[in-house]
C-alpha positions as CSV (number, residue, x, y, z in Angstrom):
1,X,84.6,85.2,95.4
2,X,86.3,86.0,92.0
3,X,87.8,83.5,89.5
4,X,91.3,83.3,89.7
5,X,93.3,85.0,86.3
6,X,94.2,82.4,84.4
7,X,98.1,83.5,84.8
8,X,97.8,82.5,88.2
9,X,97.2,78.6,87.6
10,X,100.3,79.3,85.3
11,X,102.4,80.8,87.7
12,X,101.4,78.8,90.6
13,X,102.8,75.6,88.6
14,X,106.3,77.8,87.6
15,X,106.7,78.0,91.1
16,X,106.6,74.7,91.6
17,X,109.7,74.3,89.6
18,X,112.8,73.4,91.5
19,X,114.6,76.2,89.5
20,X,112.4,78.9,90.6
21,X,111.5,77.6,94.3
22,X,115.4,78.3,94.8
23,X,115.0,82.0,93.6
24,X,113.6,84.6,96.2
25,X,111.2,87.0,95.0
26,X,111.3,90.1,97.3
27,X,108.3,91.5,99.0
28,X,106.0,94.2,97.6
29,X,107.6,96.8,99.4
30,X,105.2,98.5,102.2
31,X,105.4,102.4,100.3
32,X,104.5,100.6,97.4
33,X,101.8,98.9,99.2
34,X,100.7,102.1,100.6
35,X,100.7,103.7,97.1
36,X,98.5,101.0,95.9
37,X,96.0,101.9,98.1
38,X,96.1,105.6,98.1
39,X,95.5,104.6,94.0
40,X,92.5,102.3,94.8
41,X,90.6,104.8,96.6
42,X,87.6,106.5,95.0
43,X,89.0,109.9,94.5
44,X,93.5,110.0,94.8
45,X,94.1,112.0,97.9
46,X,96.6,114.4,97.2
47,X,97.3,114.5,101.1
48,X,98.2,111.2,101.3
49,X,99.9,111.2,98.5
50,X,102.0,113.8,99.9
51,X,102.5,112.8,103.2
52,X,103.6,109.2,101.6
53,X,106.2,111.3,99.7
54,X,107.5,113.1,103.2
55,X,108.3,110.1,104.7
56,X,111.2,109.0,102.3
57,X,114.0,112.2,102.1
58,X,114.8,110.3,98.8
59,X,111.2,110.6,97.0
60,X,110.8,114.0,97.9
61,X,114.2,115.1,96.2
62,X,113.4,112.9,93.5
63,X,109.5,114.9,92.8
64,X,111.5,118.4,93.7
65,X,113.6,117.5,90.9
66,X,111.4,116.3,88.2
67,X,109.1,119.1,88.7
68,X,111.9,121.7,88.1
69,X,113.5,119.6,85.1
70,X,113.0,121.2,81.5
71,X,110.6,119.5,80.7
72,X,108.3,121.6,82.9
73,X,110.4,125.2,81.9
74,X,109.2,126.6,85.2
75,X,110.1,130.2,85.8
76,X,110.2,129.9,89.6
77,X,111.6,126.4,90.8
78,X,109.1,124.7,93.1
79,X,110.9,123.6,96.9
80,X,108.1,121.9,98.2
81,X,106.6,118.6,98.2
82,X,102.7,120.1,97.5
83,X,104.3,122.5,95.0
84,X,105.9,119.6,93.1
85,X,102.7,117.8,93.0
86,X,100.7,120.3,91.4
87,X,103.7,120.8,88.8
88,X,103.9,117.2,88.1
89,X,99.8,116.0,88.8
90,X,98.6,113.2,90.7
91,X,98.7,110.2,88.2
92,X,102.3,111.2,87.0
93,X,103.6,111.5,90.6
94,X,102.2,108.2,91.0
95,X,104.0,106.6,87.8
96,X,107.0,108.1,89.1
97,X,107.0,107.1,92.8
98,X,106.3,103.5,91.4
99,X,109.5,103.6,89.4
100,X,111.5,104.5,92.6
101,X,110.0,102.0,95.1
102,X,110.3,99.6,92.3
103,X,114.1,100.5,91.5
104,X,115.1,100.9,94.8
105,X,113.5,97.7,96.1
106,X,115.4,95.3,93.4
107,X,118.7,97.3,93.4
108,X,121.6,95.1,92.2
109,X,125.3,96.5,91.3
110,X,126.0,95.1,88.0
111,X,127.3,96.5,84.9
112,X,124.7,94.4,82.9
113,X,121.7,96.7,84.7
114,X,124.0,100.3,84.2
115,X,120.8,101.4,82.6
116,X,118.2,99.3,83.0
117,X,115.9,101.6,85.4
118,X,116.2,104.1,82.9
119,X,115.3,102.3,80.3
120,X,112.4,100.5,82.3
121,X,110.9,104.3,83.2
122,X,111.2,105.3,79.8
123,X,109.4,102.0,78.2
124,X,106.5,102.6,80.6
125,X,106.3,106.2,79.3
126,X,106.1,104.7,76.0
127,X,103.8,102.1,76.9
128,X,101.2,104.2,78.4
129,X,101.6,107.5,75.2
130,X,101.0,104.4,73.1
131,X,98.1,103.0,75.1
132,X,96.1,106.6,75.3
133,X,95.9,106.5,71.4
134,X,94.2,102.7,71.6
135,X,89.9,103.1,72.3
136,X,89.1,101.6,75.4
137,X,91.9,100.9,76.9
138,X,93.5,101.9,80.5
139,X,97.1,103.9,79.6
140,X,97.8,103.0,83.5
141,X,98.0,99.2,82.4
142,X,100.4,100.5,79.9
143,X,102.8,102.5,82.3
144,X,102.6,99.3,84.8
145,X,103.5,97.1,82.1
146,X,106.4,98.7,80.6
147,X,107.6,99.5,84.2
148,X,107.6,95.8,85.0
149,X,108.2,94.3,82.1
150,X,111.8,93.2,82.5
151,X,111.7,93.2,85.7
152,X,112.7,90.0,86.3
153,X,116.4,90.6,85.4
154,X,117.5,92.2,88.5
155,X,115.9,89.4,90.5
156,X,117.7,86.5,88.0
157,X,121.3,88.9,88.7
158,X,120.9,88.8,92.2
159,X,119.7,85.2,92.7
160,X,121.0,82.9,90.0
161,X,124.8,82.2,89.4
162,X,126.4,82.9,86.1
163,X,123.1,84.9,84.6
164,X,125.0,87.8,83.8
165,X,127.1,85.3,81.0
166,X,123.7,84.1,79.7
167,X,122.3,87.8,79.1
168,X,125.4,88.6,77.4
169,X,125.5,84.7,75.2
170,X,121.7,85.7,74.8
171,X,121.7,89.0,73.1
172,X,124.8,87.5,70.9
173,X,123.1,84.3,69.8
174,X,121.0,84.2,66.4
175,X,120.1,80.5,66.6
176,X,117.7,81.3,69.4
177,X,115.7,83.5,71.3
178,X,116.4,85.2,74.2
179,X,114.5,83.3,76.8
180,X,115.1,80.1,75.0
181,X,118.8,81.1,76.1
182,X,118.0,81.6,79.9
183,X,115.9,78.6,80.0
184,X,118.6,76.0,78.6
185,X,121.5,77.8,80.7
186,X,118.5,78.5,84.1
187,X,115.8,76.4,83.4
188,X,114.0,79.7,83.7
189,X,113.6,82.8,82.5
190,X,113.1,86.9,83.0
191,X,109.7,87.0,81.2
192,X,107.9,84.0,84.1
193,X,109.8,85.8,87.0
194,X,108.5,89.1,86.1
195,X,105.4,87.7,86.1
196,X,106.1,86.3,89.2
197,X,107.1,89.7,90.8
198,X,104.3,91.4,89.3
199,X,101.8,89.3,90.8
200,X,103.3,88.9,94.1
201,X,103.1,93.0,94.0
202,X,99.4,92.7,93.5
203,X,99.8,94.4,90.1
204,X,96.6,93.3,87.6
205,X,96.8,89.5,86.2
206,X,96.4,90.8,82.5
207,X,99.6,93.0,83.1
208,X,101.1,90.0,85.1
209,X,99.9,87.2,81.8
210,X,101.3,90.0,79.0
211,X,105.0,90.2,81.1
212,X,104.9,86.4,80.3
213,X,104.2,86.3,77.4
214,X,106.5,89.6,76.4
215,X,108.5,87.6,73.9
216,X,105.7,85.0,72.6
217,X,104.2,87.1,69.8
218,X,102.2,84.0,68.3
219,X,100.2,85.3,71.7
220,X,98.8,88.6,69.4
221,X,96.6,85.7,67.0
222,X,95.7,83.7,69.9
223,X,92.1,84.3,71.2
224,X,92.8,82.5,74.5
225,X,94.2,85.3,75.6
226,X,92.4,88.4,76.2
227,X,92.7,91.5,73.5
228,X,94.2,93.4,76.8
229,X,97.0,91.0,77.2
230,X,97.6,90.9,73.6
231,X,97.3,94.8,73.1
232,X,100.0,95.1,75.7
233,X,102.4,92.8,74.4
234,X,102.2,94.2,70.8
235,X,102.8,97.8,72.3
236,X,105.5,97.0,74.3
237,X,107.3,96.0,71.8
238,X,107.1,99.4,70.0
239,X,107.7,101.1,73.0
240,X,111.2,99.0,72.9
241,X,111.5,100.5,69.6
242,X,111.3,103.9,70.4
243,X,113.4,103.8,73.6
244,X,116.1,102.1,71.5
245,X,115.9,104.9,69.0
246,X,116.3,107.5,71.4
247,X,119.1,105.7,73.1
248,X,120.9,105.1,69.9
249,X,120.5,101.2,70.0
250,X,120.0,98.7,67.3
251,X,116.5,97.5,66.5
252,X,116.0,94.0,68.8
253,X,115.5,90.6,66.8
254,X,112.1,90.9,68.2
255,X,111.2,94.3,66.8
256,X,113.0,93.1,63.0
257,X,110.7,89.6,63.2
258,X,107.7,90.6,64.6
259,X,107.2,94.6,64.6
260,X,105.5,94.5,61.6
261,X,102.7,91.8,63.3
262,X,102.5,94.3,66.0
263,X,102.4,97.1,64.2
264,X,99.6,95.4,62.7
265,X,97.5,94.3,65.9
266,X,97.5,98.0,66.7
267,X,96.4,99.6,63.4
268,X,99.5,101.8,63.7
269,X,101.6,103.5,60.7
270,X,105.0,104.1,59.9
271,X,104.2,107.6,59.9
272,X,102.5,107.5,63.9
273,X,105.5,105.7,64.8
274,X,108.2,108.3,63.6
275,X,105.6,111.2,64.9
276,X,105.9,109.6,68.6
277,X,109.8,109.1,68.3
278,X,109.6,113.2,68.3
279,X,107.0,113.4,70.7
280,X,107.9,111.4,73.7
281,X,111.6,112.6,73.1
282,X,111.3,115.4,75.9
283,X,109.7,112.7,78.2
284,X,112.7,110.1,78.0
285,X,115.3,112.9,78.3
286,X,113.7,114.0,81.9
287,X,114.3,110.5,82.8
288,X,116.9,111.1,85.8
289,X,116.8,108.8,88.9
């Protein structure tokens, strides 16, 4: 029997907390479920992968319309589900479909999360471009990571009263961090229940420990913690970087403390950095859900 990841000790005692038994995580929905398996197979079945995608009207539009965005300049647009998949490939039709389940399955009307699926897409994009230029390391980590990595916003809008107010005290407050805010208004905050989510989706502990510790950068000197866990949280944080730049946004506290350090951790220029802004910009633009 394996060891247990070490985030799981961590999380199992979060739970614990009165604060965060009240909040109900949902349910790894059963096409994400499906996907993971299809994923874990040997070789990815393209048949399975397209009959998944035929069995949700709403997927199949969604991989129709990818394939035929500019960013694949077809002459002739595809109209078929296998057609779409060849345009698009199998590990990018996977990435995709696991931003939809995701999106779909925490949905929440607020104005605070107008863009936040957007966003999330495009920060796993990031996450994994950054993560193919790192030696020995799995880009899909990076795509999963990204994906998730605030994921536990929607589930905090949905569930807790009055955390709408805190995100918007949060971002405004220069005295404090972020998740110092949610955890003196929630005792909680987005980073553990991400973590939370993440795990009860079956998604990998290291991806799981680094959505924790998203916003602790004292994490990237600390050799408790595995150099995956710390290689994600330092590259997530660029990845914020450049989907703030392409979305016209500020630089985050975070990146003007600590993107330097993660720079850094990395081994990455200024130079690579502004190369990427201009690379992944026809990525993020095809973003459409």
């Amino acid at each position: 029997m394996k060891n247990p990841h070490p985030v799981d000790t961590q999380l199992q005692q979060a739970r614990t907390h009165p604060s965060v038994r009240a909040i109900v995580i949902p349910p790894c929905p059963e096409s994400l479920l499906r996907l993971q398996q299809i994923v874990a197979a040997p070789e990815l079945d393209s048949g399975a992968l397209e009959q998944l995608v035929a069995s949700d009207v709403a997927m199949a539009a969604l991989l129709i319309r990818q394939a035929n965005s500019p960013l694949f300049g077809l002459a002739q647009p595809v109209q078929t589900i296998g057609m779409a998949l060849t345009v698009l490939g199998l590990n990018p039709t996977v990435e995709l479909l696991s931003a939809f389940i995701t999106r779909n399955a925490l949905m929440v009307r607020s104005p605070l999360l107008e863009h936040f699926w957007e966003s999330s897409q495009r920060r796993a994009i990031a996450c994994e471009h950054i993560g193919r230029q790192l030696y020995s390391f799995d880009p899909g980590l990076g795509y999963s990571f990204g994906l998730f990595c605030h994921v536990g916003m929607p589930v905090l809008v949905k569930a807790v009263r009055g955390y709408g107010s805190t995100v918007t005290e949060a971002l405004a407050r220069k005295d404090r961090t972020f998740t110092q805010t949610e955890n003196a208004n929630h005792k909680t905050d987005h980073a553990v229940m991400g973590a939370i989510v993440a795990r009860t989706w079956h998604l990998p502990g290291d991806v799981a420990q680094a959505i924790w510790l998203h916003h602790d950068f004292t994490c990237l000197g600390d050799e408790r913690f595995n150099p995956t866990v710390r290689h994600l949280v330092a590259l997530g944080l660029l990845a914020e970087y450049l989907v703030n730049h392409h979305d016209n946004l500020q630089p985050t506290r975070d990146w003007l403390q600590h993107g330097q350090a993660c720079m850094d951790h990395l081994a990455v220029s200024e130079e690579e950095l502004d190369h990427w802004v201009d690379e992944l910009h026809p990525a993020f633009e095809a973003v459409r859900f």
